[in-house]
N, C-alpha and C positions, 0 to 999 in steps of 0.2 A: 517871322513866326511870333504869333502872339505868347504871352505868357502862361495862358489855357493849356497852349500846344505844346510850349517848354518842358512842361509840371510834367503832361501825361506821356512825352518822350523819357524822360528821367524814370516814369514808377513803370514804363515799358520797357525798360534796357535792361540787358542781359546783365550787364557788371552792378545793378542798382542794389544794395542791399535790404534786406528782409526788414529790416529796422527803419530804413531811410523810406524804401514803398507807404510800410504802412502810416508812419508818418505823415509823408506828403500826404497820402488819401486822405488823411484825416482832417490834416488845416485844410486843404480847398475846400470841406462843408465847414469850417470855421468863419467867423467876421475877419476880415482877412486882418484889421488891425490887432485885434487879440493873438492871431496865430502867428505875426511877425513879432510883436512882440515875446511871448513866448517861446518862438525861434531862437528870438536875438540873445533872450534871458540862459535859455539852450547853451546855446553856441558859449557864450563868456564863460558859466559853471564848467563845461566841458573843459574850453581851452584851461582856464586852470586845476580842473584835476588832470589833464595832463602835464602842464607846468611842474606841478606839486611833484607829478608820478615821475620827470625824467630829475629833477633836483633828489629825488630819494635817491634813484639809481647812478646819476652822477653828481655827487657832493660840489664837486669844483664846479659846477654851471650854475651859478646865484645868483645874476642878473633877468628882470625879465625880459629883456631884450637878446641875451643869447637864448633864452627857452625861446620866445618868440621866433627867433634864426633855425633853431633845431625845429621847432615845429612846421617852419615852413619848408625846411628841406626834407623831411620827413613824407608832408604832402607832394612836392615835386617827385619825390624816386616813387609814388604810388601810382601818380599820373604818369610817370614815364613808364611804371610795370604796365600799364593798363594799355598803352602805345603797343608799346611792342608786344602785347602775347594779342593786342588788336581785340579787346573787350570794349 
């Protein structure tokens, strides 16, 4: 499957979110090196205001590497909810 076909499987899935659809629609009419970039720039601010948001709610996790831990277990139980309710 090309990456064409990937994109438009993703912003066609039942489980894709409202926020993530219109996004993607939006970088495939971008220069794709501007919208990865942009992604990438994304994705980092993200990951640390989520960092920021679990060290508020858990004082004791002060490493970036356990927020990194948490964060990726966090991803895993969402992929596994999405397994089994079969989205």
């Amino acid at each position: 499957m090309n990456i064409d076909a990937e994109i438009q499987n993703v912003i066609s899935a039942a489980d894709t979110s409202a926020w993530l659809r219109q996004a993607l629609q939006t970088a495939v009419e971008r220069d794709p090196a501007d919208a990865a970039n942009d992604a990438e720039r994304l994705s980092e601010l993200l990951a640390r205001r989520f960092d920021t948001t679990v060290r508020e709610l858990h004082p004791t996790m002060l490493s970036e590497q356990e927020c990194f831990m948490y964060r990726e277990q966090v991803r895993a139980m969402a992929d596994l909810r999405k397994e089994t309710l079969g989205v």
